[in-house]
N, CA, C and O of each residue as an XYZ file, in Angstrom:
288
protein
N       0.840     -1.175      0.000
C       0.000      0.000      0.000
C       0.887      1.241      0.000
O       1.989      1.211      0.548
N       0.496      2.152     -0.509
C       1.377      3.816     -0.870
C       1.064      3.872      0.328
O       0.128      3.349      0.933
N       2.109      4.715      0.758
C       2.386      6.178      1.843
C       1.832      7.391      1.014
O       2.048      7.706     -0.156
N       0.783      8.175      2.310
C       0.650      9.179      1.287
C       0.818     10.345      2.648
O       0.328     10.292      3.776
N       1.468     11.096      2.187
C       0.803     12.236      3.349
C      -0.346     12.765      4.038
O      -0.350     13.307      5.143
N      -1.217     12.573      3.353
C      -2.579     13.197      3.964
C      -2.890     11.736      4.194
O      -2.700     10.787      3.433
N      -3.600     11.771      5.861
C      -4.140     10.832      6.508
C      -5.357     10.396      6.286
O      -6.207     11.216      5.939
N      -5.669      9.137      6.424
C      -7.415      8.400      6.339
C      -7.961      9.627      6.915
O      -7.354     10.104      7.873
N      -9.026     10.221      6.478
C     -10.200     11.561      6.858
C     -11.085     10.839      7.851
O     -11.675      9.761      7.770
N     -11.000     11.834      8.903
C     -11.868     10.976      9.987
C     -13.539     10.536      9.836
O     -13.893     10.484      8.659
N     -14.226     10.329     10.479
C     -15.228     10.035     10.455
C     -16.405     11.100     10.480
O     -16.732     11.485     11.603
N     -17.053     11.604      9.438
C     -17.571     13.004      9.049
C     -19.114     12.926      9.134
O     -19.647     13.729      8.369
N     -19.858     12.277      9.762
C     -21.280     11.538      9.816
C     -21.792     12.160     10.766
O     -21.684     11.894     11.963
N     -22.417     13.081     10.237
C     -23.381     14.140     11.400
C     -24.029     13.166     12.024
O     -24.630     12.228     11.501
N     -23.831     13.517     13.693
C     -24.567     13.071     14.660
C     -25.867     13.690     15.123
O     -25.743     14.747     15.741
N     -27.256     13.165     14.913
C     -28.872     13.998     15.443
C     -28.380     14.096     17.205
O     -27.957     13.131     17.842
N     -28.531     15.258     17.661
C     -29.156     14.902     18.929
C     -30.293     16.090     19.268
O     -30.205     17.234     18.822
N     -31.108     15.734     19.921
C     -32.120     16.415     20.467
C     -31.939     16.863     21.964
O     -31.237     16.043     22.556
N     -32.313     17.809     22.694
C     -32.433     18.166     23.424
C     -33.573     18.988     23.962
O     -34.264     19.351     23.010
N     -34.078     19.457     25.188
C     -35.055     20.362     25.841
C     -34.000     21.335     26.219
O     -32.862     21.053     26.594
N     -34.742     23.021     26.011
C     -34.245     24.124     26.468
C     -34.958     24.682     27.415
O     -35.967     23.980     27.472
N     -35.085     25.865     28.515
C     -35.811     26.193     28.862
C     -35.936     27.402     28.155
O     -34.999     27.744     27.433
N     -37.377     28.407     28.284
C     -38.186     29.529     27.446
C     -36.677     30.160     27.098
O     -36.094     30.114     26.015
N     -36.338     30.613     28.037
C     -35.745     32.052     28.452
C     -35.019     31.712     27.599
O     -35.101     32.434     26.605
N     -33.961     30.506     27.491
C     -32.797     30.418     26.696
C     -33.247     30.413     25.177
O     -32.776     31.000     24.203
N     -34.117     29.712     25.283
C     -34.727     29.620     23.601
C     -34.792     30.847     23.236
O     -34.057     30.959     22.255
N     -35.593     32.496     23.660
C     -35.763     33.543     23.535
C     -34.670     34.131     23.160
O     -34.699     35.128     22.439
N     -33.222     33.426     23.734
C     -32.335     34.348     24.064
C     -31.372     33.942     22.279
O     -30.836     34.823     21.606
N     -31.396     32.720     21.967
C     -31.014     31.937     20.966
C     -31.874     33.003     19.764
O     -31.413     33.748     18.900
N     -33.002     32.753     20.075
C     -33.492     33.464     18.661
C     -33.371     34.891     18.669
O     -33.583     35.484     17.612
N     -32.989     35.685     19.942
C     -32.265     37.017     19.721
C     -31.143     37.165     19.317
O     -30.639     38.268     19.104
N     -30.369     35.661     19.085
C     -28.851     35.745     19.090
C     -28.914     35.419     17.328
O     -28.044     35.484     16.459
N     -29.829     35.185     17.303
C     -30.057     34.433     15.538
C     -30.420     35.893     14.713
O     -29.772     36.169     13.704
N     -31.459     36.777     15.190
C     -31.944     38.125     14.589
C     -30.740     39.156     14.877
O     -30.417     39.930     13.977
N     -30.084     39.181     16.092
C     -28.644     39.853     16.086
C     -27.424     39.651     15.102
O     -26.814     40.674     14.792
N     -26.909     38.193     14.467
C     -26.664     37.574     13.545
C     -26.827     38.053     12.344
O     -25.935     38.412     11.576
N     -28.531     38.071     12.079
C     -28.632     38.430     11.081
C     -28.647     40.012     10.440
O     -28.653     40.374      9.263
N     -28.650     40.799     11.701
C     -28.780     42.139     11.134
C     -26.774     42.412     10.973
O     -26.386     43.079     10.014
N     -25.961     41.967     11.748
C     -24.507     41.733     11.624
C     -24.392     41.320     10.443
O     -24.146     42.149      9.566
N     -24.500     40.299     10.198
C     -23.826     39.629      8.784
C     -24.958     40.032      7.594
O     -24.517     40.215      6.460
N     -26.346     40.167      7.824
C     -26.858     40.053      6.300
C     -27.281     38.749      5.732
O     -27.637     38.430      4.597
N     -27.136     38.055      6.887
C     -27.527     36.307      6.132
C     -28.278     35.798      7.785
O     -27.848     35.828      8.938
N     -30.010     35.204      6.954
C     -30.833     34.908      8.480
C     -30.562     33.090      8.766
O     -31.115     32.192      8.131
N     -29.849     32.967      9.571
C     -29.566     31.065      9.746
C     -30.686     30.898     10.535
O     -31.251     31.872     11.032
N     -31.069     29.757     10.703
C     -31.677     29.293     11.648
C     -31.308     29.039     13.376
O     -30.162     28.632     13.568
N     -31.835     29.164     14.142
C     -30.968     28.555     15.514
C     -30.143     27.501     14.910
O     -28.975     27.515     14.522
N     -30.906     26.721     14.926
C     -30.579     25.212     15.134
C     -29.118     25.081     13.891
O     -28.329     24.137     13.912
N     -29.057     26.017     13.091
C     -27.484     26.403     12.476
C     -26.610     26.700     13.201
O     -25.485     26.202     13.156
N     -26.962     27.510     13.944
C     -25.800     28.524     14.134
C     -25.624     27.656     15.817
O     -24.437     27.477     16.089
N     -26.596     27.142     16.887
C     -26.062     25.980     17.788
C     -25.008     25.223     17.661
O     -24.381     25.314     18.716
N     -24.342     24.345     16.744
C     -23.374     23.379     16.679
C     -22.034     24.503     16.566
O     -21.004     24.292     17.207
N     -22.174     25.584     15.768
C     -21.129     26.862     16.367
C     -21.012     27.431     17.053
O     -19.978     28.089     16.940
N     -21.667     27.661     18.038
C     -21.579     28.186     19.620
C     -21.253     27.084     19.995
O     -20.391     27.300     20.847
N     -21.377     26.152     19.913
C     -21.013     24.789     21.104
C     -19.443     24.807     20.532
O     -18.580     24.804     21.410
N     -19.029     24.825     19.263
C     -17.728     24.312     19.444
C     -17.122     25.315     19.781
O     -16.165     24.997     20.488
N     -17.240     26.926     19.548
C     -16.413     27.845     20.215
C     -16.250     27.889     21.304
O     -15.133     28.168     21.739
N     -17.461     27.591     22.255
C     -17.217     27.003     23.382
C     -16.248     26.277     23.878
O     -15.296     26.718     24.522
N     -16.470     25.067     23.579
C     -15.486     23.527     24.098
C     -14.186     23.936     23.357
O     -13.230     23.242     23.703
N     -13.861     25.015     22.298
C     -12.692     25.283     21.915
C     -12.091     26.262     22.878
O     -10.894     26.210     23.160
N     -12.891     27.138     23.378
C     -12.182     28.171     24.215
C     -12.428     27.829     25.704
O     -12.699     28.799     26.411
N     -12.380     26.564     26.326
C     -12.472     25.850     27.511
C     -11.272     25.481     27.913
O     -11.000     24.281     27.958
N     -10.438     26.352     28.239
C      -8.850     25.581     28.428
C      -8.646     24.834     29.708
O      -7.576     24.229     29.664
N      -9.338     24.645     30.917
C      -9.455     23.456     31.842
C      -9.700     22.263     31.367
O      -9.271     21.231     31.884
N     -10.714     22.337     29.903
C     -11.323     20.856     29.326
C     -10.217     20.308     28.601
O      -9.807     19.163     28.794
N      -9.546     21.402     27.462
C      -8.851     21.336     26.786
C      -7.613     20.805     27.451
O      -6.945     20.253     26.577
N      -7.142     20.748     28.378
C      -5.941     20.683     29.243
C      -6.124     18.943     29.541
O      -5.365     18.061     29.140
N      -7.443     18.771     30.413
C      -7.791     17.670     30.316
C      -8.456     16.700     29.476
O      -8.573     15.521     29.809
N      -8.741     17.010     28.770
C      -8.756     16.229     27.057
C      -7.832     15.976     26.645
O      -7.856     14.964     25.943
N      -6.085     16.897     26.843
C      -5.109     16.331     26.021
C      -4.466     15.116     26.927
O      -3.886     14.145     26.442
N      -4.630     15.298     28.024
C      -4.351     14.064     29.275
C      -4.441     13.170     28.877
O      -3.502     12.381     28.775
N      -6.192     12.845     28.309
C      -6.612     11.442     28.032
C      -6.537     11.122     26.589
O      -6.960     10.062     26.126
N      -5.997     12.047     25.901
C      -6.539     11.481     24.606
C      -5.134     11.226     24.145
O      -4.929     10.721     23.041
């Protein structure tokens, strides 16, 4: 088998998950979605623009991040 530089591409298979919010946060999501859109000019949906708040999140978590590189 070739050597190639670029590695097997990981596993790219969007995962569904569902969840319950409470009001307030939901309210606060779809102010964050109409704020969004008057910023950029383009209207996403929540449920878009969620999986990008979560990873900026868990990206800018440097206690997790610290301990994530521990175990992984």
């Amino acid at each position: 088998m070739a050597e190639l530089k670029l590695a097997r591409l990981p596993d790219r298979t969007p995962v569904k998950l569902s969840i319950s919010i409470m009001p307030d946060l939901h309210q606060a999501l779809i102010d964050y979605a109409a704020l969004y859109a008057e910023t950029y000019g383009i209207q996403e949906q929540v449920s878009d623009l969620i999986p990008a708040m979560l990873a900026g999140f868990i990206e800018s978590d440097r206690g997790f991040l610290r301990t994530r590189g521990r175990s992984s």
